[in-house]
NUVEXSE-815637 format. One record per residue (C-alpha): x, y negated, z negated; chain. Coordinates in Angstrom, 2 decimals, padded with zeros to 5 digits, m for minus. Layout:
<atoms>
X,Y,Z,A
...
</atoms>
This chain:
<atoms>
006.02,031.46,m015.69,A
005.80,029.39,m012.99,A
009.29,027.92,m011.58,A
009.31,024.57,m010.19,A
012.20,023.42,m007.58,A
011.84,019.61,m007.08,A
014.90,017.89,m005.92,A
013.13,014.14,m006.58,A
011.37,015.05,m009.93,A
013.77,012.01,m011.25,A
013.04,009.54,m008.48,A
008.64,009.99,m008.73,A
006.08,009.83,m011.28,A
004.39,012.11,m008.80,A
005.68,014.85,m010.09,A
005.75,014.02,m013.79,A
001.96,013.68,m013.48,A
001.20,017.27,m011.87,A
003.67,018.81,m014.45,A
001.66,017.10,m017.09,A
m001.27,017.82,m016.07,A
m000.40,021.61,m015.39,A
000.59,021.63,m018.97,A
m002.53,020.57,m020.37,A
m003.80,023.38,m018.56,A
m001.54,025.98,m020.44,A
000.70,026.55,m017.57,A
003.95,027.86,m018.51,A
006.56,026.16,m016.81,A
010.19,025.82,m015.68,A
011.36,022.50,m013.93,A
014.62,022.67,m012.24,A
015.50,019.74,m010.57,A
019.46,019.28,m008.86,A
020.38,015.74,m009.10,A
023.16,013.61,m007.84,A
024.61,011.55,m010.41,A
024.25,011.92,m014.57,A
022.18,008.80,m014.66,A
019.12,010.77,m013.59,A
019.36,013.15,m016.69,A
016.28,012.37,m018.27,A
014.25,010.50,m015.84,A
010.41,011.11,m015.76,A
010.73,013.34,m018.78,A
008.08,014.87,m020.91,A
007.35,016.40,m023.91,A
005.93,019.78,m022.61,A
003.61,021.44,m025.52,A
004.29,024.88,m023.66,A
007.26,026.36,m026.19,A
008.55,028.18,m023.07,A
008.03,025.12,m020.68,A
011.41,022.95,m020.06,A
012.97,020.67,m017.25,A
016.32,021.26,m016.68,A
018.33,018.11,m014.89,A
021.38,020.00,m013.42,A
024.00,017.57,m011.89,A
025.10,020.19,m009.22,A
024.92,017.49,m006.15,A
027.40,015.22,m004.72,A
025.86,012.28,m003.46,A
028.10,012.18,m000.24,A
028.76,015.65,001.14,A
025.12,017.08,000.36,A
023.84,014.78,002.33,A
025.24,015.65,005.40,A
026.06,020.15,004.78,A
022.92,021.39,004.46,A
023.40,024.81,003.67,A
026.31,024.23,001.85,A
024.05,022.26,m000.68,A
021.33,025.33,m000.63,A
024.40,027.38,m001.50,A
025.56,025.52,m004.41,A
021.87,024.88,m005.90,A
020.63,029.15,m005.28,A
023.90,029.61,m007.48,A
023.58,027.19,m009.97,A
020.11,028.11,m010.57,A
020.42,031.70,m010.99,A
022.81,030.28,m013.99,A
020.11,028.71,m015.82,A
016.94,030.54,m015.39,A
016.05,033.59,m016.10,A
014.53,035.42,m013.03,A
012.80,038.25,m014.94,A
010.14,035.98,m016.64,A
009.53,034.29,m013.13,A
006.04,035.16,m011.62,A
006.06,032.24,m008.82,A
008.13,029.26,m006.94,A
006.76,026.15,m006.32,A
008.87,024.74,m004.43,A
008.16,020.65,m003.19,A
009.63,020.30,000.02,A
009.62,022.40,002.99,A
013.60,022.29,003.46,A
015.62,021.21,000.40,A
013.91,023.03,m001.95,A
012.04,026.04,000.36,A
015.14,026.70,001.37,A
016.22,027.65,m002.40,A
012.74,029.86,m002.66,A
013.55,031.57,000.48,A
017.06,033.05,m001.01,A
015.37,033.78,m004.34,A
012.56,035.34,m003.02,A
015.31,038.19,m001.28,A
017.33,038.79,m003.81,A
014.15,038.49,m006.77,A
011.38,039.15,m004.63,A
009.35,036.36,m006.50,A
006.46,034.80,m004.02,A
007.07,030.98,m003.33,A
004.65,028.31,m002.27,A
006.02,024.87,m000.06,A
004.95,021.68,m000.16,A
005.38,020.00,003.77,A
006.35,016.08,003.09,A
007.29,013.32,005.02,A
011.09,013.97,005.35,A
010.75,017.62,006.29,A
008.35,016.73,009.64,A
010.10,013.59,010.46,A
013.66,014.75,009.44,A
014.65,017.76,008.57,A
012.46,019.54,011.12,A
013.91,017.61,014.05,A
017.91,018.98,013.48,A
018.05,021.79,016.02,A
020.59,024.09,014.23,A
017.81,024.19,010.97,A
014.89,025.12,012.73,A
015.33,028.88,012.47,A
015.58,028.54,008.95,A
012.80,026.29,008.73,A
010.56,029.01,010.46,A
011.73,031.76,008.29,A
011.02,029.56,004.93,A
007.58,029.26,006.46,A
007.01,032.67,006.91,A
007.74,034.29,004.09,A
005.73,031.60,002.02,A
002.31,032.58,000.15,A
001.05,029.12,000.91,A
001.88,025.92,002.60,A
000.77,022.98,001.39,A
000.32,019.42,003.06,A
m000.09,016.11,000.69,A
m002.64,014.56,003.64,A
m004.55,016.05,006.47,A
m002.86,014.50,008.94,A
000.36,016.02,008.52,A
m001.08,019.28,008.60,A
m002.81,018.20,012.01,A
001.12,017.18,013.16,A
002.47,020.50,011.60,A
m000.35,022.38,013.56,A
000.72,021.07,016.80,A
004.34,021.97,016.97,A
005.07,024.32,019.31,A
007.05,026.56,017.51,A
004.30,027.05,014.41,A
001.81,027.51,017.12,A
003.84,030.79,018.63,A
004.08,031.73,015.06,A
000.22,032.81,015.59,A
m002.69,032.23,013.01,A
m001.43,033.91,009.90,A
001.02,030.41,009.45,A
m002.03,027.96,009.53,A
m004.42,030.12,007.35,A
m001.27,029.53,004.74,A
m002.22,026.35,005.15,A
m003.69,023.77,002.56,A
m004.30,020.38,002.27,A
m003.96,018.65,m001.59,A
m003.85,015.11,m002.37,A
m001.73,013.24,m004.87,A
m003.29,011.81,m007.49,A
m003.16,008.75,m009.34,A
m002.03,007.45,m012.31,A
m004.99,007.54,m015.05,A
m004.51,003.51,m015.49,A
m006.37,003.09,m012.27,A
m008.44,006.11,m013.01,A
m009.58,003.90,m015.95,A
m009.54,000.31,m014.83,A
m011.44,000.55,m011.35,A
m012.66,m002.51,m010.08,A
m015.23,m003.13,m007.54,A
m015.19,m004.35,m004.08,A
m014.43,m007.85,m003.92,A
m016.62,m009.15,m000.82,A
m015.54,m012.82,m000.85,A
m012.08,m013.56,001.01,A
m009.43,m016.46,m000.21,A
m008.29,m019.42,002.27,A
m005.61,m018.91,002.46,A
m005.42,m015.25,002.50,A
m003.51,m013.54,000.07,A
m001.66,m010.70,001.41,A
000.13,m008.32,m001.04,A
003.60,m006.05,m000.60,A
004.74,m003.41,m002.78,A
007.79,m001.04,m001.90,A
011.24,m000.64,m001.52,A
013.05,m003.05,001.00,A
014.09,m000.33,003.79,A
013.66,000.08,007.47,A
010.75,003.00,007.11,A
008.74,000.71,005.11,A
008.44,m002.19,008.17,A
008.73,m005.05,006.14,A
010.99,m007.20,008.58,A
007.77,m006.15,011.24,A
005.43,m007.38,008.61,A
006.72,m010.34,008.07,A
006.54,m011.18,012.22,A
003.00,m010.11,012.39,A
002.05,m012.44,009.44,A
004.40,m015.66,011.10,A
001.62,m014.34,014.45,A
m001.62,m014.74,012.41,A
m000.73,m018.17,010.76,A
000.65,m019.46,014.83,A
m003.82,m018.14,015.83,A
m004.45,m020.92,012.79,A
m005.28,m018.06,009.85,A
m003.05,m019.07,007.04,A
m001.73,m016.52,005.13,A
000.67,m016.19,002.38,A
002.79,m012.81,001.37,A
003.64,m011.25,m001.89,A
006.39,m009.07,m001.79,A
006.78,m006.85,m005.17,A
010.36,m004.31,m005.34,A
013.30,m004.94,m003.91,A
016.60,m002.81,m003.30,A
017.22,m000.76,m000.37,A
019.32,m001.18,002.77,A
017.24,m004.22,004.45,A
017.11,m006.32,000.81,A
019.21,m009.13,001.76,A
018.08,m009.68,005.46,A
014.69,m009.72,004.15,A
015.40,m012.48,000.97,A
017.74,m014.40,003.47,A
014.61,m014.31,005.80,A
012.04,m015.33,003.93,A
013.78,m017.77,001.30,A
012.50,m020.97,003.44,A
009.45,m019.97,003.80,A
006.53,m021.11,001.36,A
003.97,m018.92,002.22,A
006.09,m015.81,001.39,A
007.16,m015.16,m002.70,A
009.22,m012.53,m003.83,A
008.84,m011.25,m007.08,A
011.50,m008.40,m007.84,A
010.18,m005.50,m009.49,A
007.63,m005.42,m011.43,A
006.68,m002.14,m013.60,A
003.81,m003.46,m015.73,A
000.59,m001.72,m014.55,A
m001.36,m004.82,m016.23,A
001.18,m007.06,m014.46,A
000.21,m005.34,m010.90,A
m003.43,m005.14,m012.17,A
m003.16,m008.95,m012.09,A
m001.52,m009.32,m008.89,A
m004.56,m007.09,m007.45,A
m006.94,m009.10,m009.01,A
m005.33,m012.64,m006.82,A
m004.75,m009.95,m003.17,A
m007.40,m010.01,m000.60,A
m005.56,m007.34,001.77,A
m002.36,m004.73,000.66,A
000.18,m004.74,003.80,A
002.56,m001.71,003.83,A
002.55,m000.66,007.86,A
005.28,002.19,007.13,A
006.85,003.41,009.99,A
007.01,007.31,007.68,A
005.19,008.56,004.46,A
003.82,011.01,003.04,A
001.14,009.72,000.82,A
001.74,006.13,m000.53,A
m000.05,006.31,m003.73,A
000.33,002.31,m004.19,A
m002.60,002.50,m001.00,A
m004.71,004.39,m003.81,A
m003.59,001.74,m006.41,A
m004.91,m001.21,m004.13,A
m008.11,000.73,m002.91,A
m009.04,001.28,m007.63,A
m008.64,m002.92,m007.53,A
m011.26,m002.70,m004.48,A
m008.86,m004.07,m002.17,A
m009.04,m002.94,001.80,A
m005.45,m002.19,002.86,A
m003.43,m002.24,006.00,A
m001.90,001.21,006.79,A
000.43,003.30,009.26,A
m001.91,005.47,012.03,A
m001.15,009.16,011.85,A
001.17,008.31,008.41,A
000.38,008.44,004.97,A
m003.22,007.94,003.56,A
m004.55,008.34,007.49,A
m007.60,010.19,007.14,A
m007.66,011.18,003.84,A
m010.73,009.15,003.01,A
m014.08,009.04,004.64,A
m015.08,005.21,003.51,A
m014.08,002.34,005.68,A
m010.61,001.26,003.19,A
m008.91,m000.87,006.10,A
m007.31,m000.28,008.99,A
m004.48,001.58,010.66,A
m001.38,000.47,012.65,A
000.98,001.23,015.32,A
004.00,000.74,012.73,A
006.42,m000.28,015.72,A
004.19,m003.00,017.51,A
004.32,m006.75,015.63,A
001.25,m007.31,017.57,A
m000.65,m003.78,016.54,A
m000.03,m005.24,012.81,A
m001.35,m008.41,013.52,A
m003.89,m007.27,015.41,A
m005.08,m005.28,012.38,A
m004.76,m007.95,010.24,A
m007.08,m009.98,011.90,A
m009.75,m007.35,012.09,A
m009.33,m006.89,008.20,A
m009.39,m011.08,007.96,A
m012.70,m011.13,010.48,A
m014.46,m008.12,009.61,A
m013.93,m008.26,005.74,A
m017.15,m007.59,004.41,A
m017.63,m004.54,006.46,A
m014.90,m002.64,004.05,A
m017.73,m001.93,002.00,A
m016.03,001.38,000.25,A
m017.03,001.99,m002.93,A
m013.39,002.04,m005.13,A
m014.45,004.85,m007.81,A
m015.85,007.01,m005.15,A
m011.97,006.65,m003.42,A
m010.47,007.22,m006.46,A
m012.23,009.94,m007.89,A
m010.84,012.64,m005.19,A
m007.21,011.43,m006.74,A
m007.63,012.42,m010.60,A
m004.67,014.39,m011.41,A
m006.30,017.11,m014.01,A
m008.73,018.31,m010.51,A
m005.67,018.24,m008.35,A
m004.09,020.30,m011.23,A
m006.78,022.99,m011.62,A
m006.52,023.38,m007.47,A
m002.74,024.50,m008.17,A
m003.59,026.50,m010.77,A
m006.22,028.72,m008.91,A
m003.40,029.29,m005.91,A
m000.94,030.17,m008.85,A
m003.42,032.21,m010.34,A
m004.58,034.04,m006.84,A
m000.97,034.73,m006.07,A
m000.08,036.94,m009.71,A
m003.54,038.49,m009.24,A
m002.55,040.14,m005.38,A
</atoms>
């Protein structure tokens, strides 16, 4: 039985997807996932044809005081867990995030002696790692973990280079493992090809959540720079919500070359949108993966991405380009490359997409799984 800890199961398909897909493979599963408020309960929930397999949503968190008492919060989850599972049918931890939920893994793993595995995301190197009084306990969930694994190479290059993992010696990077999200199987199945031909004006698309890490304040600046060199452009902006929501609508509500939509869920509806974008624009100042990059890239559209951030080197092909997140001209500069250059983004989408199908990405967790009960 393999025991999940996932403190965002509720808030990303991402998860849903490589419990799924686990599943289908005959894993036998447990998902506990502590949530913040009762509205979650039931969020990204499946019907798990294990008999043994179950998610358990376990409104343990309060929204204000776990944000800011870390171990406090570790406390009251390594209690409330040991309340709900039972520890002798437990032959692993997954745990999904370095701190919030390695931290759990760590205390079970003394008292149980169960092996864990991590997963290192965007919050945990640009966060949690940088609070001074957590970094002994960071190092210790690291080095009692069977494996650590990173979503993209490049935050395992970032990981790598921090002072503090490199005293740790090599035994903490051979842990190490690098394994892609995957995608949804919609744009598995509906890949388009590379559209070669770019629109006057050009159609520049948005999709995301309205908040400073996501840039779109920057974005918008960069774009108002491109159309001032005599490139028109016009700016789709899909979501909504988030802290910068209403400086963003109050910004761009005189402006016709910018429409916001609100959110839309439909994949067709997005399929559609993708089918009218000549570049995706998300210059993210973090993240950890951005799967709607991988969305844009199966409608064989080139996209405009954060340097050293998010789908950074993952793939080989020529997709687009990457940004300095913090410079209005770095974004526009890219832009223009994109706009100039745009038959030279010759990747092929299916080839992109193919490294991102969720039942391969499964097996790859199944084999560490598997190695770890065999030692």
């Amino acid at each position: 039985m393999i025991l999940h800890i996932t403190n965002d199961y509720a808030g990303s398909s991402v998860y849903k997807n490589l419990i799924s897909n686990l599943d289908q493979s005959g894993v036998k599963q447990i998902i506990y996932t502590p949530i913040k408020s009762s509205k979650s309960i039931g969020k990204n929930s499946i019907e798990l044809k294990e008999k043994e397999s179950k998610i358990i949503y376990s409104n343990v968190l309060n929204m204000h005081i776990d944000r800011v008492l870390f171990n406090i919060k570790i406390n009251k989850i390594d209690k409330d867990i040991k309340t709900k599972v039972e520890f002798n049918k437990v032959s692993c931890i997954h745990a999904h995030t370095w701190f919030s939920d390695g931290a759990v893994a760590l205390k079970l793993n003394k008292e149980f002696n169960i092996p864990y595995i991590i997963a290192v995301r965007g919050s945990d190197l640009n966060q949690f790692w940088k609070l001074p009084h957590l970094k002994k306990q960071g190092l210790e969930i690291l080095s009692k973990a069977t494996k650590i694994i990173f979503i993209t190479p490049r935050y395992r290059e970032r990981f790598l280079e921090i002072n503090k993992v490199k005293q740790q010696g090599a035994c903490l990077a051979e842990k190490t493992i690098v394994i892609l999200n995957g995608l949804d199987n919609y744009w598995l199945k509906n890949v388009k090809p590379r559209r070669m031909i770019i629109n006057l004006p050009v159609n520049l698309l948005y999709i995301g959540v309205f908040s400073k890490t996501k840039n779109v304040l920057r974005l918008i600046k960069s774009i108002e720079k491109v159309n001032d060199l005599g490139i028109k452009c016009t700016l789709t902006l899909v979501g909504g919500g988030g802290h910068q929501e209403k400086k963003i609508l109050s910004q761009v509500s005189n402006k016709t070359n910018i429409t916001f939509l609100g959110k839309i869920y439909s994949k067709t509806a997005l399929s559609k949108l993708f089918k009218q974008t000549d570049i995706f624009v998300m210059p993210s100042i973090q993240e950890t993966f951005g799967l709607v990059y991988a969305e844009a890239l199966s409608q064989g559209i080139p996209v405009l991405y954060t340097r050293n951030e998010g789908i950074d080197g993952v793939f080989k092909e020529n997709i687009g380009v990457a940004v300095n997140p913090k410079s209005v001209e770095s974004i526009a500069d890219g832009l223009l490359k994109i706009i100039e250059n745009y038959n030279k983004f010759n990747f092929n989408p299916q080839q992109v997409v193919g490294q991102l199908d969720w039942s391969k990405i499964a097996k790859k967790y199944t084999d560490i799984y598997q190695n770890i009960l065999e030692k």
